[in-house]
N, C-alpha and C positions, 0 to 999 in steps of 0.2 A: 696359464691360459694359452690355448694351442693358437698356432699361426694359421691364417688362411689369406690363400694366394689371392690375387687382386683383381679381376676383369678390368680392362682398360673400356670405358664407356666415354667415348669422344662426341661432343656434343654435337657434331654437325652428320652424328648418324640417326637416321629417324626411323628409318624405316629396318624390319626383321631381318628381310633377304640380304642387307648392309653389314647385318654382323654375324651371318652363317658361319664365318671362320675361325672364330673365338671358340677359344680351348675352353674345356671343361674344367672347373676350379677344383682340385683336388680338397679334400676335407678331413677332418677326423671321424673317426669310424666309433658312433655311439651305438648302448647295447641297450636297447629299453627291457624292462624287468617283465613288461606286460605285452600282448598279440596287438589288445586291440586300446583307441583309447579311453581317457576318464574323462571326468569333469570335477576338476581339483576344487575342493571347498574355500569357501571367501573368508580372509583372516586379514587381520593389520600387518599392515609391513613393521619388520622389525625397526630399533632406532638405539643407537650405541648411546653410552652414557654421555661421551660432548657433546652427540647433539641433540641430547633433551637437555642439557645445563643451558644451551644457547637456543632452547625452544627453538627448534629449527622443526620444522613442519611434513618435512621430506627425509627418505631414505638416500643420501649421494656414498656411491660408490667409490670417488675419489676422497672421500674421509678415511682415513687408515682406521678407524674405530669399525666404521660400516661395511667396510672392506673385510673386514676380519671375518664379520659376521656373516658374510654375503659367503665366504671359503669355506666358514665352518661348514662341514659334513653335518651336523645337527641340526641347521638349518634346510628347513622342511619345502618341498618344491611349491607349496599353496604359498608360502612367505615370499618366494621370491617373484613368483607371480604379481602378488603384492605390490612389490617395488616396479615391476616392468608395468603394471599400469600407471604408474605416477608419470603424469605429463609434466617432466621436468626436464629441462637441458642438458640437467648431469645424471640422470637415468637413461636417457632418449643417446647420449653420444656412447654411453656404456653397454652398446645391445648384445655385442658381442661376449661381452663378461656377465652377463646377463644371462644371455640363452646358453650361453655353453654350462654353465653350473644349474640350469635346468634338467640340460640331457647330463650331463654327467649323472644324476641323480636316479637314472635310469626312469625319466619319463619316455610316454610315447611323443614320436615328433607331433601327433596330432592330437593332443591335450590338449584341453579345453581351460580357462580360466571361468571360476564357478560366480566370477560377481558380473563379468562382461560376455562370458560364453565367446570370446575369442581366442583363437587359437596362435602359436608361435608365430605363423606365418603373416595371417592378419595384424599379430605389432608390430613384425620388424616391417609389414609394406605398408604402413602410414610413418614409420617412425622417421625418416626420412623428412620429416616435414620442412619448410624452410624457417628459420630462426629459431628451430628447436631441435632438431638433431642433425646427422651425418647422411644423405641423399647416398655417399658412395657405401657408407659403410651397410645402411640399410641393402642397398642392393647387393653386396656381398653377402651378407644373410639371409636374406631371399632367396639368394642362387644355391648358400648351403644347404638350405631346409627342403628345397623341392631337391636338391641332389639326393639327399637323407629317407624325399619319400614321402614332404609335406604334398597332401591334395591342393592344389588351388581352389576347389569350386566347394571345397565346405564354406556354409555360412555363418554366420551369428545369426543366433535365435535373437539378439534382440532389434539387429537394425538390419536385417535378413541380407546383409552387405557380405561379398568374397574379398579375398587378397584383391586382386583385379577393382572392384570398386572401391576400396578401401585408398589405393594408391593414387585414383583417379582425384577423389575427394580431395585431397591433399598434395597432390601436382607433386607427385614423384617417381619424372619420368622415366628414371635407370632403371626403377624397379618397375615401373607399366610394359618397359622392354623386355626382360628378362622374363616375366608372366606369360608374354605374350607369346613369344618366342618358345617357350615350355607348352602350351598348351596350341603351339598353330594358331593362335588368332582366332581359335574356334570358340572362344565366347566373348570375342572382342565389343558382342550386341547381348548379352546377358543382362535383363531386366532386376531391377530391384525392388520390392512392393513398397517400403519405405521411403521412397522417392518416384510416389505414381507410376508402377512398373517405368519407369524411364533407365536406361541405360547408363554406362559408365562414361560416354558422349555427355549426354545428360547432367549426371552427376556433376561431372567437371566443367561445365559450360555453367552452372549454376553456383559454381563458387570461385569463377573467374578464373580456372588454372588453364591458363592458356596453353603453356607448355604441354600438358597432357591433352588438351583437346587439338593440337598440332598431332603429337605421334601418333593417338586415336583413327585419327584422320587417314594418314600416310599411310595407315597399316589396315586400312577398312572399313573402319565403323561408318556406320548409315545414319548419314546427317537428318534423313529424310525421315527416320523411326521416331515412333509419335508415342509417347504415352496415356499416362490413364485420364489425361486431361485434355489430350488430342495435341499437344504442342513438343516442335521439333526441341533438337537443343539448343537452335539458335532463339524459339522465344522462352525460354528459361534462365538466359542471362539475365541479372541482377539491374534493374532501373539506379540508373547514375545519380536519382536524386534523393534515394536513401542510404545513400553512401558515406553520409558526413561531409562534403563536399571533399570527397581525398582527389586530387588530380590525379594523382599516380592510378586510382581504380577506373575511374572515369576513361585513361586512356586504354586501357586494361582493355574494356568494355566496347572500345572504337576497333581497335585490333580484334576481339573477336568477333564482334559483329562481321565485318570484313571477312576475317576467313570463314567461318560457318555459314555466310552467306553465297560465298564463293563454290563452298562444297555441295549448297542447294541448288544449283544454277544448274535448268535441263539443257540437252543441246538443244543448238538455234534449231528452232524451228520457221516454217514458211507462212507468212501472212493467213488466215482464216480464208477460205473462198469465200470468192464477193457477190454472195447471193443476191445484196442488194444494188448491183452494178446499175441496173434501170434506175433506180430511184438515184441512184449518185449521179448518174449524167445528168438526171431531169436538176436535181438540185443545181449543179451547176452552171447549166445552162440559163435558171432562171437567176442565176447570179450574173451571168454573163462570162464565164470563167472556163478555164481547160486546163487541163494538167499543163504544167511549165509557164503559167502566165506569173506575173509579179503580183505579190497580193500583201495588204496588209492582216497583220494578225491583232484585233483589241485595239485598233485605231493607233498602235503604239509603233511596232517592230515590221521592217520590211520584210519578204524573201520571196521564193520561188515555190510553189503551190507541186508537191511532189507524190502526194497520197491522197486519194479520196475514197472511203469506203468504210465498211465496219471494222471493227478492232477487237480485238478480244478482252483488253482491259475493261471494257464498257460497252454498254448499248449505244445503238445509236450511229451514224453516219459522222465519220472525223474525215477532219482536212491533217494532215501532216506537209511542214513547212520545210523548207531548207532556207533559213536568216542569212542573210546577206554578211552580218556579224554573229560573232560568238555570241551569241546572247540566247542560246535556246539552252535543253536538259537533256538531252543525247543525240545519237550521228543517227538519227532513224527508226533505231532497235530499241524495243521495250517487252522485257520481261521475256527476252529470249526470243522476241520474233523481230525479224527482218521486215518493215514496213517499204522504206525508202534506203537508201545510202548517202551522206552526207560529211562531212568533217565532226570530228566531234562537239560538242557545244553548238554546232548549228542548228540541231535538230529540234521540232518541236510540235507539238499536236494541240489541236484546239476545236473545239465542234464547227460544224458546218458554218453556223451562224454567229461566230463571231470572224471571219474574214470576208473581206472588199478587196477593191479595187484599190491601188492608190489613188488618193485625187478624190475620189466619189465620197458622195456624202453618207456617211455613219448611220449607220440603222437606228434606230432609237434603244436607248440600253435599258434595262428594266430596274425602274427605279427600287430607292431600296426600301423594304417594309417597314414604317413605324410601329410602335407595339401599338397601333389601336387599329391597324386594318391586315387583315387574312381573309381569306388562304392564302399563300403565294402566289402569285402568278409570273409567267414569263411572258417576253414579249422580243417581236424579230417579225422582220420583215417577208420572211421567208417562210411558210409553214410548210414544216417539215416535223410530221408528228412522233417520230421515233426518236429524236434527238431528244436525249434527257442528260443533264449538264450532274453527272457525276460521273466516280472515277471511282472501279472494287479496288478496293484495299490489298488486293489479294488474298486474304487470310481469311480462313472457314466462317458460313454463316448456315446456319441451323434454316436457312429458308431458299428455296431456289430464287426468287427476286425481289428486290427493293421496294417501297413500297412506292406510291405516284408521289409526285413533289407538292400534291393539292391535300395531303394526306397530314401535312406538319404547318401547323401554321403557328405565328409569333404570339407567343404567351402559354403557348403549350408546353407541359411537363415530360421532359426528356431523359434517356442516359445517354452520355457519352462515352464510345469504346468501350460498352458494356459494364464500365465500373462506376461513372461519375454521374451523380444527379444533375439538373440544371433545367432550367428556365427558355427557351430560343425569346431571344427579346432582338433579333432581326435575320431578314433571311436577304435575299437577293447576289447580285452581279456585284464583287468588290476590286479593287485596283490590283493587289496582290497575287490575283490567279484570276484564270478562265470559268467560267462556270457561276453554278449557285450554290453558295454558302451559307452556312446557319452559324450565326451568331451565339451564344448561350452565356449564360451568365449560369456559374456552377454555384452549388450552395456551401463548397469550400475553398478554402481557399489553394485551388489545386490548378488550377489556371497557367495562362500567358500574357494576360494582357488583360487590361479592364478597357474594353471593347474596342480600342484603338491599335490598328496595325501601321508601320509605316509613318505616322503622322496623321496618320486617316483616322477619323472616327466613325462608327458603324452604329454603335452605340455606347453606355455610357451603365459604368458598374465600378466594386470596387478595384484597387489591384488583385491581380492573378484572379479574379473570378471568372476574366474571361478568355475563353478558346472559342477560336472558329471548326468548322466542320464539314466536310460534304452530307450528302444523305448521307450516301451508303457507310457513316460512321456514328449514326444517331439511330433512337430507337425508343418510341413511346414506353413511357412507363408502366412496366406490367406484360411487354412485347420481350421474350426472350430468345431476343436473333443472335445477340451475339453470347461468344464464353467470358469468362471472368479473366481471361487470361489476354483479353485482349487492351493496348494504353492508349492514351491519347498522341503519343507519342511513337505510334508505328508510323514510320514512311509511307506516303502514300505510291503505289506497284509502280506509277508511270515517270517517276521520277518531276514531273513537271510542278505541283503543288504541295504543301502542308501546312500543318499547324508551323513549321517552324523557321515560317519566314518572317517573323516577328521578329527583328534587329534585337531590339531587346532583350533578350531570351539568348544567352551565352553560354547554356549547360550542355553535358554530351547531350546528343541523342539517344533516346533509350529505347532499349528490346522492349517487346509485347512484355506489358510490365502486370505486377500483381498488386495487391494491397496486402502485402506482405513483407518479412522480414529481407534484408536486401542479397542475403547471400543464404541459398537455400541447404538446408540439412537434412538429417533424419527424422521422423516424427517423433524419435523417442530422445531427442535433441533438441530442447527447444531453441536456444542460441548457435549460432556457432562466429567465431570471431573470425574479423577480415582479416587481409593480407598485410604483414607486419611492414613498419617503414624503417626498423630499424634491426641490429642481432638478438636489442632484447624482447623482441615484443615475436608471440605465438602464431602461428598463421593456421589461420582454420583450423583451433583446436576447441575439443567440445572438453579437454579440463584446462583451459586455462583459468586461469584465478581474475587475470583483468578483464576479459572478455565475457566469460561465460557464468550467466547469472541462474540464480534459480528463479523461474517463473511455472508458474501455475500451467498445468497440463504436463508436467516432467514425470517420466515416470522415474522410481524411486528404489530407493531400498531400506527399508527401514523395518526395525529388529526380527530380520532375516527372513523379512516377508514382500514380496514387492508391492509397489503400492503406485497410485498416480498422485501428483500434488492439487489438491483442490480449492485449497486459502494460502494467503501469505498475510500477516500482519500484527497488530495488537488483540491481546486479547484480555477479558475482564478480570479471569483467574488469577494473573502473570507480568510483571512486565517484560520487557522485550518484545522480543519478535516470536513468533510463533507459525508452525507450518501446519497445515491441515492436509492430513493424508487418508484417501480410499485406499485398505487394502483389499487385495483381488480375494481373500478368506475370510473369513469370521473371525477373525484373531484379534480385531480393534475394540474398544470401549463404548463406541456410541455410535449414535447415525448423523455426526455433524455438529452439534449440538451439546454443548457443557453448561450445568447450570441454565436451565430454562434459556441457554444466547444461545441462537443458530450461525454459523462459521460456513456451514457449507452443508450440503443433502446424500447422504449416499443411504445405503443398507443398515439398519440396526446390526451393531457389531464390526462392521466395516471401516469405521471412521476411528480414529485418532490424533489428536491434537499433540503435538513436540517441539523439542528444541530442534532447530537449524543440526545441531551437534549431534542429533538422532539420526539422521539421515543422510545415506551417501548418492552420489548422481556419477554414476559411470566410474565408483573407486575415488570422486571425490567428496571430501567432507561435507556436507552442507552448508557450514558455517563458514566457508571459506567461501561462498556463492552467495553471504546471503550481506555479510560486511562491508561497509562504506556502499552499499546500492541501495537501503530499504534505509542506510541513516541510521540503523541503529545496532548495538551489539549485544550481544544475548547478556542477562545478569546472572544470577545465580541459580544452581542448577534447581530443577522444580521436578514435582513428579510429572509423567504424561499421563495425560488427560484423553 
């Protein structure tokens, strides 16, 4: 096996223009037999005689039996493909030994693997992964193979992913550098259909690799590019409470929140003109009030009355405070504009009509709705009809405005953040924030609280049924304002209020969440596995054996026809477990259906019933995806069905 010299990749370099002076890795000079390249046929990786006596499952390189055979010249370049797709540790550290006895064989650098339709390049820039292979060695082969003449921007026909996306997926940054660096950064914003045309920002913001969504960064990519779903990559971070409660991901998840939110941030901009200046003086004149007078905010908090006018988070005429104490939610500025100037924590904003005088007597506060009387109403001494007591979310809504607050009333049927059913069983003015909130009682148990915040009750539900809410985060049943992609659990823009001022409630905060799996993949991937806690365990790999299971909708391969999976379980014919597979040809036995039992519906001829042991998913077995998850393991072999 020949030597190759080493790039030094020092971690605290991120950015491209940082490693301009890095020498070019000198390599061995292979001779491919062919111009242009193939697409090598799918065959079993070979297995030496010890390690079929020790049923060992995998081809490893560091077995002198396996080794041998890996040397022979008789071993054929589809066989050794074979082996470089095995998501093994002792494959995954041997890439080098690996690819070189590929080229030696006189492949082209840009050969295709015939069961994954990836090429050299694409293994060695995931094979870096963490807890399964070598991050430096991968990027040493990366750098040889594009030295040699590998294209970066071929894809896989099957998860339409390049080198570049491949490495994102799998947080390996030596080699995200090295890509980037080769190709200019010129497709550092290169979409993938497989992942909602969403980028390699995207990608990696969606499987939590933070390290790559750092270099991403540094080096260009557009925080602000939106996919086929309309969301940046900061709302396709993974919701912390499908995470298994792992703290390590959860903090994962606060750190990138953080930075990808930091790369969305426009410059400061200047207060909105204050079209409605008239109406703001008259408003506080009939308060009795002026800019700089001492004013209470909610009957609670002192300070000095430093903003009166519209705002851009919301309609409506706002008073902005400077507190006397830290007790506010920032120095003035929200969401990029300059209101007032303040200390930090001083600042704070609250509608016209919930601040007085010191001393003076309290307006009457709008009591709160029992579920037997609606619509809502408000109430305030002051009429002031443009003041409507919500706060935009900031995040897109399918409608230019809100709907009136006489429009939802208690007992009416809701969703919340676009994804959660529920009930409003109270609306009004509560302790915990300014404004009017709707109460819901959800019909899962997906909640924060059973209608008690603070010690306060509002109303009265099971645990977690209940989440509070502004308007602008509800929406009649059958009213499609908002996307699917939006959670109960997005921040609300002005920093002053949320759901998540419920003490109670100790989990991260989570990105614009989905009803989905927690770390997002390819489509033709139905699992992919989290971030490892320890050297043995796989990180985001779609063959790992503990992680990655077969579920229904995978697509397949099975006897040498693809197919998607359409059942998984018992069947009448058989015992064990049984997989029901569409193939995309007429090459199956039935339409679903074996012995008058229906299993599932596709095409006459289309359908096939098999063993787990019939079928591989991305070069893995089936049967290795399908043991100790469904409980059961296959008996004796049977014919398919």
């Amino acid at each position: 096996m020949h030597s190759i010299t080493v790039i030094e990749h020092q971690n605290n370099k991120m950015t491209l223009e940082e490693e301009k002076n890095t020498s070019p890795i000198p390599s061995r000079s292979y001779n491919p037999e062919r111009e242009k390249p193939m697409i090598h046929p799918c065959v079993d990786p070979p297995a030496c005689e010890s390690c079929q006596k020790l049923e060992l499952s995998f081809f490893d390189p560091e077995c002198p039996g396996c080794r041998s055979i890996l040397e022979n010249p008789n071993t054929t370049v589809p066989e050794i493909f074979s082996v470089l797709r095995q998501w093994t540790p002792q494959t995954q550290q041997n890439l080098d030994l690996l690819i070189d006895e590929i080229l030696k064989r006189g492949a082209h650098i840009n050969d295709r693997d015939g069961l994954t339709d990836m090429t050299l390049l694409h293994y060695a820039s995931k094979s870096g992964a963490a807890g399964i292979g070598d991050a430096d060695l991968a990027c040493r082969m990366v750098t040889m193979l594009l030295a040699q003449g590998a294209d970066p921007n071929i894809r896989c026909r099957w998860t339409n992913m390049t080198a570049l996306h491949y490495a994102a997926y799998f947080d390996v940054v030596p080699v995200i550098k090295v890509l980037l660096k080769h190709t200019k950064a010129l497709d550092i914003d290169s979409v993938c259909s497989e992942f909602d045309n969403g980028s390699s920002l995207h990608i990696a913001a969606s499987n939590l690799a933070y390290e790559a969504v750092r270099v991403l960064l540094q080096n260009g990519a557009d925080a602000l590019l939106k996919d086929d779903q309309g969301r940046t990559a900061l709302e396709c971070i993974p919701d912390p409470s499908n995470l298994d409660s792992d703290p390590e991901m959860a903090k994962i998840v606060v750190k990138l929140r953080k930075t990808l939110q930091e790369a969305c941030q426009p410059a400061p901009k200047q207060p909105p003109p204050n079209y409605d200046l008239v109406q703001s003086k008259v408003t506080l004149q009939s308060l009795g009030l002026t800019l700089g007078d001492k004013v209470m905010v909610g009957g609670l908090k002192i300070g000095t009355l430093r903003y009166c006018g519209p705002a851009e988070f919301a309609a409506g005429i706002w008073a902005g405070i400077e507190l006397d104490e830290a007790g506010g939610k920032n120095d003035g500025s929200i969401g990029g504009i300059s209101y007032f100037q303040c200390p930090k924590n001083h600042g704070i904003f609250a509608p016209i009509s919930k601040i007085a005088k010191p001393g003076s007597a309290p307006r009457p506060r709008s009591p709160a709705v029992s579920p037997h009387k609606s619509p809502v109403q408000r109430a305030g001494s002051v009429d002031v009809s443009n003041i409507k007591a919500r706060v935009d979310t900031g995040l897109k809504t399918k409608t230019g405005s809100i709907s009136n607050l006489a429009e939802m009333e208690v007992g009416e049927r809701v969703i919340v953040a676009g994804q959660r059913k529920g009930t409003i069983r109270f609306a009004g003015n509560t302790q915990f924030a300014p404004g009017t909130w709707y109460g819901i009682e959800l019909d899962r148990p997906a909640g924060k609280n059973d209608g008690s915040v603070n010690g306060h009750r509002y109303f009265t539900c099971k645990a977690k049924h209940g989440v509070f809410a502004p308007l602008s985060r509800i929406q009649k049943l059958g009213d499609r304002r908002f996307s699917s992609s939006e959670s109960l659990d997005d921040p609300i823009s002005w920093g002053a209020v949320s759901e998540r001022v419920d003490k109670h409630h100790s989990g991260v905060n989570s990105t614009p969440g989905r009803a989905r799996t927690p770390i997002k993949r390819p489509k033709s991937m139905i699992q992919t596995p989290t971030r490892p806690v320890s050297s043995q365990s796989i990180s985001r790999t779609p063959g790992s054996i503990n992680d990655f299971k077969l579920e229904v909708g995978m697509s397949v391969f099975c006897n040498n026809e693809l197919g998607t999976v359409r059942y998984i379980g018992p069947a009448e014919f058989g015992e064990g477990v049984w997989v029901g597979v569409e193939l995309r040809t007429a090459k199956g036995k039935n339409d679903g259906s074996v012995h008058d039992k229906r299993y599932f519906t596709c095409r006459q001829d289309h359908g096939l019933l098999v063993r787990p042991s019939k079928i591989t998913v991305r070069g893995i077995n089936g049967a290795k995806l399908i043991t100790d998850y469904y409980g059961s393991k296959e008996s004796s072999p049977m014919e398919d069905k």
